[in-house]
C-alpha positions as CSV (number, residue, x, y, z in Angstrom):
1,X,-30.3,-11.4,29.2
2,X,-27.1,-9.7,27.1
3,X,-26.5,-13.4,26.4
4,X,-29.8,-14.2,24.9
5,X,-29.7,-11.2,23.1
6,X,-26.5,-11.7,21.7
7,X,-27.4,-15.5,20.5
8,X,-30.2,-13.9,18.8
9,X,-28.4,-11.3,17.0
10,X,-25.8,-13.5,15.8
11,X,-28.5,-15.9,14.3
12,X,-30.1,-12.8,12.8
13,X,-27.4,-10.9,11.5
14,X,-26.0,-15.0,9.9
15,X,-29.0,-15.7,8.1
16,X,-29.3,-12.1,6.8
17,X,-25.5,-12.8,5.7
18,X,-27.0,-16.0,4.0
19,X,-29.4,-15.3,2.7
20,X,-27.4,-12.3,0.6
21,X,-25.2,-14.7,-0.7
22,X,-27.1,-17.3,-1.8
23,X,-30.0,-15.6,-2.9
24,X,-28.7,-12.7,-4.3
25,X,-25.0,-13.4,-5.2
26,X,-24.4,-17.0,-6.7
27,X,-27.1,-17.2,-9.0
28,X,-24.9,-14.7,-10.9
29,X,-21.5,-16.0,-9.5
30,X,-21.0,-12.0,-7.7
31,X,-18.6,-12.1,-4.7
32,X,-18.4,-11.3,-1.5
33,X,-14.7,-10.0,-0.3
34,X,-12.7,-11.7,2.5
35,X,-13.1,-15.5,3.7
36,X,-16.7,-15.9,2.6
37,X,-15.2,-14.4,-1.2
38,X,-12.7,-16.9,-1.3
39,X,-15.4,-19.4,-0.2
40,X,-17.4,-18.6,-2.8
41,X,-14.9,-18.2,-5.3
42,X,-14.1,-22.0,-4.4
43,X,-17.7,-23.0,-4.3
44,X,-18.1,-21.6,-8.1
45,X,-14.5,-23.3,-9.4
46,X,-14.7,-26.5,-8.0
47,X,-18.1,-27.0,-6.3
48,X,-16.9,-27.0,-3.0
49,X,-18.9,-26.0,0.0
50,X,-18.6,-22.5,0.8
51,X,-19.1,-22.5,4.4
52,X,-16.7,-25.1,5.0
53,X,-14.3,-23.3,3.1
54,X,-15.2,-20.1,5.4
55,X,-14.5,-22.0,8.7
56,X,-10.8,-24.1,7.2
57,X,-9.5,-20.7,5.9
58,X,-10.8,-18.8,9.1
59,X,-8.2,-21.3,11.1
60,X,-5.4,-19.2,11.0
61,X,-7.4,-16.0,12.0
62,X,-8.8,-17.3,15.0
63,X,-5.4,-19.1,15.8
64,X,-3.8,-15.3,16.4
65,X,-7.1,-13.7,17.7
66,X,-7.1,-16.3,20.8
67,X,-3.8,-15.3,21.3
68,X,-3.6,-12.0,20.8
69,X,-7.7,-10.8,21.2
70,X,-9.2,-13.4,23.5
71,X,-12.5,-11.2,23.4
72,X,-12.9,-11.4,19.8
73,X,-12.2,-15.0,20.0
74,X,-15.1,-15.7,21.9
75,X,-17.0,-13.3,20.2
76,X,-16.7,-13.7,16.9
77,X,-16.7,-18.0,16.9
78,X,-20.1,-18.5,17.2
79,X,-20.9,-15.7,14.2
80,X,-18.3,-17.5,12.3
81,X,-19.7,-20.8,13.3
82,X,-23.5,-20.0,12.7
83,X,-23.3,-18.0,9.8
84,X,-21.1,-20.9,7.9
85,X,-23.7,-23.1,8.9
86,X,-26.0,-21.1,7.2
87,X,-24.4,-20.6,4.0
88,X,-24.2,-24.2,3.6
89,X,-27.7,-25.1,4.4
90,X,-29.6,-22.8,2.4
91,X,-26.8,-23.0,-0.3
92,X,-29.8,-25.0,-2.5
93,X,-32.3,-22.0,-2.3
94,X,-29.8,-19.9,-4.4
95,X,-32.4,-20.5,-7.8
96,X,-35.5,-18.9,-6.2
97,X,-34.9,-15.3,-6.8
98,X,-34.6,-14.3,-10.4
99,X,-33.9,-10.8,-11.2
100,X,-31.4,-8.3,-13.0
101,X,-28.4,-9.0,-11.7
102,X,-27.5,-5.6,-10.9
103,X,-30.9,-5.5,-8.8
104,X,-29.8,-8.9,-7.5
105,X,-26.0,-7.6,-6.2
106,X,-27.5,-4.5,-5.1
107,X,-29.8,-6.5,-2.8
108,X,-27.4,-9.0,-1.8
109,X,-25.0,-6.3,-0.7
110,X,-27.5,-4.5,1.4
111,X,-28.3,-7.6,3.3
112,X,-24.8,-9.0,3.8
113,X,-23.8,-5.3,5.4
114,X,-27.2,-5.4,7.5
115,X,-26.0,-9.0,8.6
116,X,-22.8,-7.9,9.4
117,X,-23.2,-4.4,10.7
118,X,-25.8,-6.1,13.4
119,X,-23.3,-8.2,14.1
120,X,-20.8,-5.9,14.7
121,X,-23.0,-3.8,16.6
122,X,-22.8,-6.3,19.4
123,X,-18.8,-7.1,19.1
124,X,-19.7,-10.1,17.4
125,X,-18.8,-10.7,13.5
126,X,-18.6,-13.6,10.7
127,X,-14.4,-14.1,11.8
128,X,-12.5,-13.9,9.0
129,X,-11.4,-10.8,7.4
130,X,-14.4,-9.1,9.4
131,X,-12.7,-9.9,12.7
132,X,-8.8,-8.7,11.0
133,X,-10.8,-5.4,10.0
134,X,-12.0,-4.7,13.9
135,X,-8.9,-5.9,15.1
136,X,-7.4,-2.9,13.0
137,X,-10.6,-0.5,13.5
138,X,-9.7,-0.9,17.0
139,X,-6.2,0.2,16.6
140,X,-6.7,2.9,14.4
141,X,-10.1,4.5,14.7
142,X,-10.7,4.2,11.3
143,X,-14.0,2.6,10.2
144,X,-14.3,-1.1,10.3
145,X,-16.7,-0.6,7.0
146,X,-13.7,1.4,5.2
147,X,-11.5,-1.5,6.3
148,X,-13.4,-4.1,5.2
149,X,-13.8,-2.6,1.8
150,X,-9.9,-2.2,1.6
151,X,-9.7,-6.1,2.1
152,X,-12.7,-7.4,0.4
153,X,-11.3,-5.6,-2.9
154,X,-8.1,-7.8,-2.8
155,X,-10.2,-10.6,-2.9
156,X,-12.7,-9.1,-5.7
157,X,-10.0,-8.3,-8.3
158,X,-8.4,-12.1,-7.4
159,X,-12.4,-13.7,-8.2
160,X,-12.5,-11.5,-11.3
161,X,-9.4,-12.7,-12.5
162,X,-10.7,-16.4,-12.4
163,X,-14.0,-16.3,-12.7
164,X,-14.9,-13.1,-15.0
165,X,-15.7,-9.4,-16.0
166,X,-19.5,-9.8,-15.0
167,X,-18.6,-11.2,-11.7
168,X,-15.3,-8.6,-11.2
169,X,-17.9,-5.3,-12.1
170,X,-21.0,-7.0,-10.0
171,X,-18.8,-8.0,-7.4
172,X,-17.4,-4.6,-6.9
173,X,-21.3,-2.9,-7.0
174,X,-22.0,-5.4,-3.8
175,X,-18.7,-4.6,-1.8
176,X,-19.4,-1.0,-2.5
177,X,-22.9,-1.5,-0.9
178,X,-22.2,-3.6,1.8
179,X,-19.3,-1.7,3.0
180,X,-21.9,1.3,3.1
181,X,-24.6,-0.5,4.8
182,X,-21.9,-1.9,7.0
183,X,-20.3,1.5,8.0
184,X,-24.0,2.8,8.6
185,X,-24.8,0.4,11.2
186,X,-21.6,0.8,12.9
187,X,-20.5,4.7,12.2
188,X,-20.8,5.1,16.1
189,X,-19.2,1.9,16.9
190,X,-15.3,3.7,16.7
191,X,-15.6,6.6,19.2
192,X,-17.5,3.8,21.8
């Protein structure tokens, strides 16, 4: 039944993650931190696919987490797996919302970090930097929503340097909200 449950989460808490992004984030070109950043920032340069990018750069990451975190391995392929697929096949619904984009990052931000923090809720996550930011939550105590933040800020100021202001300032406003709704869904999740 834990199984079931599980499956079900991680298809929830992906298309949430999806449907944020593409939605809510590249109509205006606004980033994500971490993998899916990067795999946006690639998909807005040069048109490549963002949850193919999110799986190749995600290589490396899983590399040391079957070494080193078996558990997270397994738990965290399938949301990695299932949420890239997801990106990628409602990547050409990204026109059908058209508001401020403030609004629009705002809202994109809340439903990545519900995605995310549901996801994490059940020791499962997207990979990436998501699964490098347990790994350390785990080790340190601190919040895995603080952590992700740290990391996905790298990866903001890197987009806004090549893409531009709009998407460096919008960028920030969703980071800011999805690490809140991320460490609101999983405040408990350190001292468990």
């Amino acid at each position: 039944m834990y199984f079931i449950k599980k499956s079900i989460v991680i298809v929830i808490g992906s298309i949430l993650v999806s449907l944020g992004i593409n939605l809510f984030l590249a109509p205006y070109e606004v980033l994500d931190g971490g993998i899916i950043g990067i795999g946006l920032i690639s998909y807005y340069l040069w048109g490549l696919q963002t949850g193919f990018i999110i799986i190749l750069l995600s290589i490396p990451i899983f590399i040391i987490a079957w070494i080193y975190y078996r558990d997270y391995f397994y738990n965290s392929l399938h949301g990695l797996l299932v949420s890239s697929f997801f990106i990628d096949i409602l990547e050409p619904f990204d026109y059908l919302v058209h508001i401020d984009p403030l609004y629009s990052s705002i809202i994109g931000g809340v439903l990545i970090g519900l995605g995310i923090g549901t996801m994490l809720r059940f020791k499962t996550s997207t990979g990436g930097t998501d699964l490098i930011a347990q790994f350390l939550s785990d080790k340190t105590g601190v919040n895995v929503g603080i952590l992700i933040f740290i990391i996905d800020s790298f990866v903001i100021l890197m987009g806004g340097l090549l893409l531009s202001y709009d998407t460096f300032f919008l960028s920030i406003i969703t980071i800011l909200v999805i690490g809140m709704t991320t460490s609101f869904f999983t405040k408990n999740l350190a001292h468990t």
